[in-house]
Backbone as a printed PyTorch tensor [residue, N CA C, xyz], in Angstrom:
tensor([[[116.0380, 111.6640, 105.1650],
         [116.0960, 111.1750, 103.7940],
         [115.7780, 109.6810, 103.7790]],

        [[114.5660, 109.1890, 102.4420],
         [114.5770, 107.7180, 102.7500],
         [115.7450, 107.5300, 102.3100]],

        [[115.8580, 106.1890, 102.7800],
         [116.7200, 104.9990, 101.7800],
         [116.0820, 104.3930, 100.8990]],

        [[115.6470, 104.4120,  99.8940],
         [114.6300, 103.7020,  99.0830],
         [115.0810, 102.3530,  98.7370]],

        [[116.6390, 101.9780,  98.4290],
         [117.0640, 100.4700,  98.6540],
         [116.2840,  99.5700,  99.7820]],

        [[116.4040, 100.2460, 100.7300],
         [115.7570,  99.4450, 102.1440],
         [114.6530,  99.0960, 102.2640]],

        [[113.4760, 100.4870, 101.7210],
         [112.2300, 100.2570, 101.4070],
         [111.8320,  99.0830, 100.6940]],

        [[112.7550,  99.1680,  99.4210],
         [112.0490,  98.2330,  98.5910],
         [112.6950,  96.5530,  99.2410]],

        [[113.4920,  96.4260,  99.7230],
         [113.9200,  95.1380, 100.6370],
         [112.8480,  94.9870, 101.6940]],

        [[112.3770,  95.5660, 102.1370],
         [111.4580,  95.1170, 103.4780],
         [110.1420,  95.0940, 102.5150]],

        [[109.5930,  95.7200, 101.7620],
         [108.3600,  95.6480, 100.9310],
         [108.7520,  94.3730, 100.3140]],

        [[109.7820,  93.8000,  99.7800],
         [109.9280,  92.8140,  98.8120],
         [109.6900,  91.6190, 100.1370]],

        [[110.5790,  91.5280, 101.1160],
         [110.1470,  90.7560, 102.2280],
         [108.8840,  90.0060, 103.0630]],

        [[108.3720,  91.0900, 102.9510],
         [107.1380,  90.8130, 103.5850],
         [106.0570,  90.8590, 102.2290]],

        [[106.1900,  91.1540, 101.1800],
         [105.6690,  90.2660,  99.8590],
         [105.7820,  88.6880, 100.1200]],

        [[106.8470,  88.2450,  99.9050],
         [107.1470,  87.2550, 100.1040],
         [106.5510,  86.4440, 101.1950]],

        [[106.2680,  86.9260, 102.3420],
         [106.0240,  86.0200, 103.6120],
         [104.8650,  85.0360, 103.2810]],

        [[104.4410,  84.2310, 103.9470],
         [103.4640,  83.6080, 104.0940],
         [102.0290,  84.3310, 104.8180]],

        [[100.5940,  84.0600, 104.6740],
         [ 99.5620,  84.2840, 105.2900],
         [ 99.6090,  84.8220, 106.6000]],

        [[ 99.9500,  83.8190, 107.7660],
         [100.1280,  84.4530, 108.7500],
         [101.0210,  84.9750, 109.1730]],

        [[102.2640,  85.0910, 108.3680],
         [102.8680,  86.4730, 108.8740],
         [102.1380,  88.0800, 108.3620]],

        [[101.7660,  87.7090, 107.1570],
         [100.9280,  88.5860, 106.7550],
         [ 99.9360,  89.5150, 107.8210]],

        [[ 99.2120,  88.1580, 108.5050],
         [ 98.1700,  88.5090, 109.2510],
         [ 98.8500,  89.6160, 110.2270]],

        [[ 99.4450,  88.7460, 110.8940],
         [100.2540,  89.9110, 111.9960],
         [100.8940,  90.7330, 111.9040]],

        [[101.5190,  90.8390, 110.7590],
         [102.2940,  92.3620, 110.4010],
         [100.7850,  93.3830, 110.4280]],

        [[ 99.7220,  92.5990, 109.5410],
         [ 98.6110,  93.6530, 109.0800],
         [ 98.0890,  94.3350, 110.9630]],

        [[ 98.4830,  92.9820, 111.9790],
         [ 97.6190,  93.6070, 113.2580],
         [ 98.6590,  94.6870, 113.8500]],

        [[ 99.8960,  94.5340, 113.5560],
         [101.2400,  95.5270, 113.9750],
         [100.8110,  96.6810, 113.3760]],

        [[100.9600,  97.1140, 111.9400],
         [100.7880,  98.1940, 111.2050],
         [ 99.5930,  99.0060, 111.5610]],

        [[ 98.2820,  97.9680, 112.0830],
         [ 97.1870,  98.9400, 112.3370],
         [ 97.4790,  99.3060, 114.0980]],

        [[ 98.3770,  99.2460, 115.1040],
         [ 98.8190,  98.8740, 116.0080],
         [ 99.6400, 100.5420, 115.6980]],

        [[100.6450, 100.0580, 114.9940],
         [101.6400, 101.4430, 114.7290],
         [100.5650, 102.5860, 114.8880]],

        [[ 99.4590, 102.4150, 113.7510],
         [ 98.6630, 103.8000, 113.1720],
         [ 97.8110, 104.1760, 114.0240]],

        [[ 98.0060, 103.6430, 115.2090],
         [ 97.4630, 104.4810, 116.4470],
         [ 96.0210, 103.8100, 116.6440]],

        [[ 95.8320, 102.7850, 116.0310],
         [ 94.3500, 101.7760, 115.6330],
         [ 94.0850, 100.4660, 116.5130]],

        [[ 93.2820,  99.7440, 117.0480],
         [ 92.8440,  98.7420, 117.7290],
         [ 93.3940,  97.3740, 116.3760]],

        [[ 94.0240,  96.8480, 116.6140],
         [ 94.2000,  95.6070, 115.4440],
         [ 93.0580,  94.7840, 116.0000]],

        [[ 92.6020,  94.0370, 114.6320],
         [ 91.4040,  93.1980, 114.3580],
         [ 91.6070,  91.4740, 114.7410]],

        [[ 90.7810,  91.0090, 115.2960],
         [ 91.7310,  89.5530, 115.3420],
         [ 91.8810,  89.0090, 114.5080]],

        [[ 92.7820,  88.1090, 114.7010],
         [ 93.7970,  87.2120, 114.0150],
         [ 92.5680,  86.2410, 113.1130]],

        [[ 92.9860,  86.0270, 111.7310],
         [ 91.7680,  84.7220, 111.5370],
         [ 91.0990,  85.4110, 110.4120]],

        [[ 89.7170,  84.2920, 110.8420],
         [ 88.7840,  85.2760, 109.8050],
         [ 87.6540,  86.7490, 110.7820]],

        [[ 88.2070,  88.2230, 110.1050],
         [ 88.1190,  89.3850, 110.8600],
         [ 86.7120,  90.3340, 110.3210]],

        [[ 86.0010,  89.2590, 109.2790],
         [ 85.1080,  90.1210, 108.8760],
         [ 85.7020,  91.1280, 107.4080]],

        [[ 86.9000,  91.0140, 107.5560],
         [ 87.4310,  91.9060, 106.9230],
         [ 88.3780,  93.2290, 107.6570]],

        [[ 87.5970,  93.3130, 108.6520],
         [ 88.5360,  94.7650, 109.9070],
         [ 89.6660,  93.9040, 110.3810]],

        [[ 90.9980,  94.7410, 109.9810],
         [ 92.4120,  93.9830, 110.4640],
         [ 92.6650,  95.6390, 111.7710]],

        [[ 91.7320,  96.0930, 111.4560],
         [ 91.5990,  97.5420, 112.3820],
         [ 90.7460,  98.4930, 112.2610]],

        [[ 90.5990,  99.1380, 113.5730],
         [ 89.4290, 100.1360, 113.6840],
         [ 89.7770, 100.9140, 114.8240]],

        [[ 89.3440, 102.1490, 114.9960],
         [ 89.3930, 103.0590, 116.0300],
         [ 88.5680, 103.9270, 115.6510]],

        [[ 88.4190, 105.3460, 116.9420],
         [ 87.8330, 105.8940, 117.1230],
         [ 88.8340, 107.7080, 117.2460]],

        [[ 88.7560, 108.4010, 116.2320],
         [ 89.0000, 109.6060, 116.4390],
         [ 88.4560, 110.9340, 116.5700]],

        [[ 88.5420, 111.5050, 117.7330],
         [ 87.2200, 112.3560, 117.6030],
         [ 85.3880, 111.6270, 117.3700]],

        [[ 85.1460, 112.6210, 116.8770],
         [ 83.6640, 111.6370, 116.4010],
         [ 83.9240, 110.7220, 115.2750]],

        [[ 85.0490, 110.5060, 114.7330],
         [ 85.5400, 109.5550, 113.2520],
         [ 85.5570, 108.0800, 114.0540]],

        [[ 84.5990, 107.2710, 113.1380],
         [ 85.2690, 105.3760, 112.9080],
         [ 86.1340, 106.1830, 111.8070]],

        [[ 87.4030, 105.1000, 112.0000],
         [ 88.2940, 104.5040, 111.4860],
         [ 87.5530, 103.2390, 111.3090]],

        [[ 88.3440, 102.7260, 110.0670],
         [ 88.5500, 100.9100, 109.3130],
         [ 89.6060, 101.1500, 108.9700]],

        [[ 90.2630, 100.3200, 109.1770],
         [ 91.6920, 100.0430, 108.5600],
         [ 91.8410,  98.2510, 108.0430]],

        [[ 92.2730,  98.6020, 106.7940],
         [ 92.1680,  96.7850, 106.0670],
         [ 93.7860,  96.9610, 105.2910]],

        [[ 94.4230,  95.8460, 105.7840],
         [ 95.6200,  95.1670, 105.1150],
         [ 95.5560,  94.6020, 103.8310]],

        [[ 95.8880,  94.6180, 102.8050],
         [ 96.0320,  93.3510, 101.7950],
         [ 97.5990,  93.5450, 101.4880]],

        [[ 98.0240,  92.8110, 101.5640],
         [ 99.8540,  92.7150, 101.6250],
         [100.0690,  91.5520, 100.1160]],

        [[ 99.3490,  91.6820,  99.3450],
         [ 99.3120,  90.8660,  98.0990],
         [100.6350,  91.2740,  96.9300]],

        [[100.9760,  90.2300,  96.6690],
         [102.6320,  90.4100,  95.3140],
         [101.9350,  91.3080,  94.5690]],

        [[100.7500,  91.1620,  94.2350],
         [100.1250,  91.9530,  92.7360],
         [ 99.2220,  93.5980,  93.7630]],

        [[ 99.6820,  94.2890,  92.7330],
         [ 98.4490,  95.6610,  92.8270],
         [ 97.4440,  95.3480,  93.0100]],

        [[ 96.1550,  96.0020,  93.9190],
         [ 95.1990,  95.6020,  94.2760],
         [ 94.3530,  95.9200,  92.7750]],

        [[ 93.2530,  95.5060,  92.2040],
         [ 93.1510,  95.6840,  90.9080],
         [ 91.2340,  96.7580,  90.9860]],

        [[ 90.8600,  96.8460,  90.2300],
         [ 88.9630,  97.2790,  90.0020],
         [ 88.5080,  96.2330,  90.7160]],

        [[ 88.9480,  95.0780,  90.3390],
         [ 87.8510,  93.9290,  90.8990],
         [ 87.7830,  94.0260,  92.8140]],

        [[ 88.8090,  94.2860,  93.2370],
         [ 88.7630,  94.6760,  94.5690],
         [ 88.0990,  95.7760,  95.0830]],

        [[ 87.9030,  96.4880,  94.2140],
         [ 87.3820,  97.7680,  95.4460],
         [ 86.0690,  98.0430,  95.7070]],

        [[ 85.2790,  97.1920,  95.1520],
         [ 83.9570,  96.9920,  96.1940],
         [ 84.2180,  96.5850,  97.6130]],

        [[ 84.7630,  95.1300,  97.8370],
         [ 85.3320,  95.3570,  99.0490],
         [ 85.6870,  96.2280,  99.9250]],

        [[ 86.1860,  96.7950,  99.5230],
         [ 86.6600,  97.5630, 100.4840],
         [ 85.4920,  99.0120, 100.5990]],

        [[ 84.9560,  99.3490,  99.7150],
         [ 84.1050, 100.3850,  99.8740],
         [ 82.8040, 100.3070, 100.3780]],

        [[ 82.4430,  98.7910, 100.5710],
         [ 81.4440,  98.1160, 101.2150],
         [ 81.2030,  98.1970, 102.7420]],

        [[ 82.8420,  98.0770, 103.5170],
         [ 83.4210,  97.8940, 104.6230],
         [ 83.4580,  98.9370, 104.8060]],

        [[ 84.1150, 100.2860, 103.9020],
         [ 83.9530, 101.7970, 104.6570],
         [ 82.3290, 102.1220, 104.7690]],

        [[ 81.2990, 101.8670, 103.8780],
         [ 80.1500, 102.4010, 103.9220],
         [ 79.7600, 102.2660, 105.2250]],

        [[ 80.0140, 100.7290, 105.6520],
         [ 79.2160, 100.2490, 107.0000],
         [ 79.4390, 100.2820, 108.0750]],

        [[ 81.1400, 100.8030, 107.8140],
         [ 81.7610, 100.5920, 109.1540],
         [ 82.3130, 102.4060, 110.1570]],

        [[ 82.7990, 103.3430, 108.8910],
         [ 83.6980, 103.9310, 109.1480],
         [ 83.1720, 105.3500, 108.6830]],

        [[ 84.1880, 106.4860, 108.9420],
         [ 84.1570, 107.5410, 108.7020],
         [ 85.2980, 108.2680, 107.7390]],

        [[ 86.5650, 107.1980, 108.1590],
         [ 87.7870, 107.2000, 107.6990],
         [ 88.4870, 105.6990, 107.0980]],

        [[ 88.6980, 105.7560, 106.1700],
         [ 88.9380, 104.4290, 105.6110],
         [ 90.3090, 104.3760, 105.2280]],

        [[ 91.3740, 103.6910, 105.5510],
         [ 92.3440, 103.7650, 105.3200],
         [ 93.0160, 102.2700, 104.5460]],

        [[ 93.0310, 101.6430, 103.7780],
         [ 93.5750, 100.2580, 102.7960],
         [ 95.2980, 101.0900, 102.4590]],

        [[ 95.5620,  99.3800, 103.8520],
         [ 97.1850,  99.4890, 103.3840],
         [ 97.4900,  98.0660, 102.5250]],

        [[ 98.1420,  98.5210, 101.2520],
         [ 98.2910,  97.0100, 100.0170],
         [ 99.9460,  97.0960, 100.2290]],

        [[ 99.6910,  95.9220,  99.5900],
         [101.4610,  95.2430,  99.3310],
         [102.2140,  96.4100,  98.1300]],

        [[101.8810,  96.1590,  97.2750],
         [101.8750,  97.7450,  96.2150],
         [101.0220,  98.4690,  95.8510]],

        [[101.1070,  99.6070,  95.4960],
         [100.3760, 100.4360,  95.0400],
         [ 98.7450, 100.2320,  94.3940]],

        [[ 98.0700, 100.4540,  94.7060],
         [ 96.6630, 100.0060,  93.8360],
         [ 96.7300, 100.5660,  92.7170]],

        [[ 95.8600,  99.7800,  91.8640],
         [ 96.2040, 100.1140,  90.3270],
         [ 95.4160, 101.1550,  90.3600]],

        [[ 95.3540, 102.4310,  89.0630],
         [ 94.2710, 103.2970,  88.8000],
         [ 92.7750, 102.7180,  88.6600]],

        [[ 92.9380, 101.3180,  88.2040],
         [ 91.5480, 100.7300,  88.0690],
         [ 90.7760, 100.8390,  89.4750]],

        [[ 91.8090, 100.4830,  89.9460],
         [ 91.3110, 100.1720,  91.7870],
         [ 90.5070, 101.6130,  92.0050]],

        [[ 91.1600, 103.0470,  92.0800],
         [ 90.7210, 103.6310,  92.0730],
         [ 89.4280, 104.5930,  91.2600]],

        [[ 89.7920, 104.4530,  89.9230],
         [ 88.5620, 104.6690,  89.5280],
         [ 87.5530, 104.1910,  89.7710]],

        [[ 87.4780, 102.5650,  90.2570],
         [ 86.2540, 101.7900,  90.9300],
         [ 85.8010, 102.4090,  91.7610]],

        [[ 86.2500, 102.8050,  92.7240],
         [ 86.0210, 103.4930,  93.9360],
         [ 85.1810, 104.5270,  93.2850]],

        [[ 85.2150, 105.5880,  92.5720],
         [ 84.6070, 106.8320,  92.3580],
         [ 83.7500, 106.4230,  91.4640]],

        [[ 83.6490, 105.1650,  91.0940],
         [ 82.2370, 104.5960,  89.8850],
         [ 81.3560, 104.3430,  91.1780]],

        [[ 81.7920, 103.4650,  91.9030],
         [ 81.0150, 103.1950,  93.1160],
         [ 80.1050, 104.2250,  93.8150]],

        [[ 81.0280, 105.3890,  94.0370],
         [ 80.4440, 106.5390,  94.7350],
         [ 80.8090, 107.5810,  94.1990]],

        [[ 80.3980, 109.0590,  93.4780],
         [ 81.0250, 109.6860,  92.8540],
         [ 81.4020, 111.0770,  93.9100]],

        [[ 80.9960, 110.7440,  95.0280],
         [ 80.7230, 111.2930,  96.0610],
         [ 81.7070, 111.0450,  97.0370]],

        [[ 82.4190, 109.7070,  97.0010],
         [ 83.1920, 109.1110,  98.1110],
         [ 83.5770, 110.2750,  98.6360]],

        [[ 84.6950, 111.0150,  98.1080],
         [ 85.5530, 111.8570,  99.1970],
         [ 85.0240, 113.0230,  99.6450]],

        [[ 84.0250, 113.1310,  99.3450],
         [ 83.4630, 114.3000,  99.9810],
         [ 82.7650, 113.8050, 101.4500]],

        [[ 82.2570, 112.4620, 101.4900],
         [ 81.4460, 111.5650, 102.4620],
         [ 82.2650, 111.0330, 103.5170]],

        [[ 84.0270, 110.6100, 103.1130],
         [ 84.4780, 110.2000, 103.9440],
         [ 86.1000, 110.3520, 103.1120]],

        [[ 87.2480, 110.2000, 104.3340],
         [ 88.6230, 110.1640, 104.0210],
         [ 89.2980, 108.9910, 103.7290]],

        [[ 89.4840, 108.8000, 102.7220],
         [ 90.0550, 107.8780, 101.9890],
         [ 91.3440, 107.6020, 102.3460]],

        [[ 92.3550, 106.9420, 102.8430],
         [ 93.8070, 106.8550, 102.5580],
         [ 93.9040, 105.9480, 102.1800]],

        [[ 94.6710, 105.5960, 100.7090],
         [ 95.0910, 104.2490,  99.9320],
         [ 96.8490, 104.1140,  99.5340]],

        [[ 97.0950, 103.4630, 100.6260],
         [ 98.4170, 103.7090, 101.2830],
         [ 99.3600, 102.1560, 100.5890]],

        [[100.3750, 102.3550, 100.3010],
         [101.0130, 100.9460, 100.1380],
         [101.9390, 100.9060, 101.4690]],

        [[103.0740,  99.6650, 100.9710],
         [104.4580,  99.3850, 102.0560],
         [104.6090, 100.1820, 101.9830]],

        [[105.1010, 100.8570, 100.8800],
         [106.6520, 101.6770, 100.3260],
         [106.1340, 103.2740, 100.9280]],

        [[104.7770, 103.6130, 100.7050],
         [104.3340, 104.7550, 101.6010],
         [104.5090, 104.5370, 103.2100]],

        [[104.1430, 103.2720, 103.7370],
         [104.4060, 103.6530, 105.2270],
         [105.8850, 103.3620, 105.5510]],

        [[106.5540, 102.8920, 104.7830],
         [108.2380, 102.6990, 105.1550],
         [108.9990, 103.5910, 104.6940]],

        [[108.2160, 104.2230, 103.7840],
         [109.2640, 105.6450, 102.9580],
         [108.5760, 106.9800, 103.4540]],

        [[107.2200, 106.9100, 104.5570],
         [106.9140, 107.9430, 105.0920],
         [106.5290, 109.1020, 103.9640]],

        [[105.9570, 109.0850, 103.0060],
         [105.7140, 109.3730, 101.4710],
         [104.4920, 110.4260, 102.5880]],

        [[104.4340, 111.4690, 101.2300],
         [103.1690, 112.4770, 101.4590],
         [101.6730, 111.8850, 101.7040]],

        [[101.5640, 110.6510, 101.0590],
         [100.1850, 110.0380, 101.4210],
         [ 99.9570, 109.9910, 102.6450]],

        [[101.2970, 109.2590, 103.0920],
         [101.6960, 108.0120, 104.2640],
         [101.3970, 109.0470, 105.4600]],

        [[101.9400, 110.5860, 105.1470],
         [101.6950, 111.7440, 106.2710],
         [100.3010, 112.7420, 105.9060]],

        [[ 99.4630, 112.4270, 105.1100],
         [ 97.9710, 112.7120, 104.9610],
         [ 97.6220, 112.3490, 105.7040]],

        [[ 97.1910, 110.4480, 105.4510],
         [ 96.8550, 109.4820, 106.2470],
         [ 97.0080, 109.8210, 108.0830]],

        [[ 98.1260, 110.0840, 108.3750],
         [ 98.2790, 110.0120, 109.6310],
         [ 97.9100, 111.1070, 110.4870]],

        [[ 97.4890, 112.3260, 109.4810],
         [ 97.1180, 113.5280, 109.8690],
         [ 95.3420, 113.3260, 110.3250]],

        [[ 95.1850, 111.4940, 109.8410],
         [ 93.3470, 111.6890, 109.8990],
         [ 93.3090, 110.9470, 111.1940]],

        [[ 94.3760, 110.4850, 111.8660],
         [ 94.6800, 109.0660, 112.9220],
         [ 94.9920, 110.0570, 114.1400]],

        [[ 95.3640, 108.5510, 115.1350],
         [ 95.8140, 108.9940, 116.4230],
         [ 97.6410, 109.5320, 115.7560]],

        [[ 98.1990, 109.6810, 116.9680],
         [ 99.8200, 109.9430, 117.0020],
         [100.2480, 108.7240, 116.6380]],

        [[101.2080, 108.1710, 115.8310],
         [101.6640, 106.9280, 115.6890],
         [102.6060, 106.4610, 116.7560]],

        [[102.0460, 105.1440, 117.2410],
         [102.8570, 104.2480, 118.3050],
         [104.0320, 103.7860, 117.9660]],

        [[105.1680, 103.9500, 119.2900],
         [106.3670, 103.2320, 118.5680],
         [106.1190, 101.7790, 119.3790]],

        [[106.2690, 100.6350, 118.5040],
         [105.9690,  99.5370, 118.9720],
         [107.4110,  98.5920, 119.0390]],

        [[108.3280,  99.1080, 118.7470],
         [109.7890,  98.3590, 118.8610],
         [110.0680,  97.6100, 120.3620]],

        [[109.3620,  98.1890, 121.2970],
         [109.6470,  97.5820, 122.3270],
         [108.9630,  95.9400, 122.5350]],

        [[108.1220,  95.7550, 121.2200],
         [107.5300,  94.5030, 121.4620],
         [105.9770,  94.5670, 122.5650]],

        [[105.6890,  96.0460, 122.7130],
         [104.4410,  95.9930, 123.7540],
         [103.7710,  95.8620, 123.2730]],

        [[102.9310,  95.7430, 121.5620],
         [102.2660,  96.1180, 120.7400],
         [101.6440,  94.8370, 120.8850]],

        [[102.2870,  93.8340, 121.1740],
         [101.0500,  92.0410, 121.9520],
         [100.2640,  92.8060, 122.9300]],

        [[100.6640,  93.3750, 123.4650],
         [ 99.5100,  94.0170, 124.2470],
         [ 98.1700,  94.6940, 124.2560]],

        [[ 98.0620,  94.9910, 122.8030],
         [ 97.0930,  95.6080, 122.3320],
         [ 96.3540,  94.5300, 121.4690]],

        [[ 96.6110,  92.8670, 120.9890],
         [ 96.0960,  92.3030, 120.3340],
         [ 94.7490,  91.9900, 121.3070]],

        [[ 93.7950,  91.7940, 120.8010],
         [ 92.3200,  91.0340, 121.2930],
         [ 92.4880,  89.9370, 121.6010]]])
């Protein structure tokens, strides 16, 4: 059972943080999802990528106070076109419907072409039905509590 109090304390938390904590939570989380984290800095945009089966993975962080909005999701659908097979955008909250309808103005085709997961905090900390879609397109998820997960940075 979640705790959804807790959820929303660690989502509200790491809202709050600064840039580069940002950064590195974003290289942890793609780290957890069984993904190569992107370096630190400026990444092109890839905060992660892997390889499943014959699938690229992209995996992109935005950990922003506000919903990711329409005006964003070229970005990001730019980065799946070129990069990936599986596209996975983890946001600070939820993307707005705009966000998504952009996406399917963009391509009306997207999900038939490639797997989408548009995941927030509160999905990967509350383990939400998305959050276990998503992970059904990935490797096994890493437990990184032991702190080995520096090990995997570039």
């Amino acid at each position: 059972m979640t705790d959804f109090l807790s959820v929303e304390a660690l989502v509200e938390g790491i809202l709050q943080a600064g840039s580069g904590t940002k950064q590195v939570l974003g290289q942890r989380f793609a780290s957890h999802l069984g993904l190569e984290p992107g370096k630190q800095g400026g990444d092109g945009g890839i905060d992660g990528f892997g390889q499943v089966g014959a699938c690229r993975v992209y995996f992109q962080s935005k950990l922003e106070r506000q919903p990711l909005d329409a005006s964003r999701a070229a970005e990001f659908y730019g980065n799946i076109v070129n990069r990936a097979d599986v596209g996975v955008l983890l946001s600070g909250l939820p993307c707005t419907l705009g966000f998504r309808d952009r996406l399917e103005i963009l391509d009306p085709k997207l999900h038939e072409r490639f797997a989408i997961h548009l995941l927030s905090l509160g999905d990967l900390f509350g383990e939400s039905a998305a959050f276990r879609r998503a992970i059904a397109d990935l490797h096994p998820l890493r437990d990184l509590s032991d702190g080995g997960w520096r090990s995997l940075l570039p």
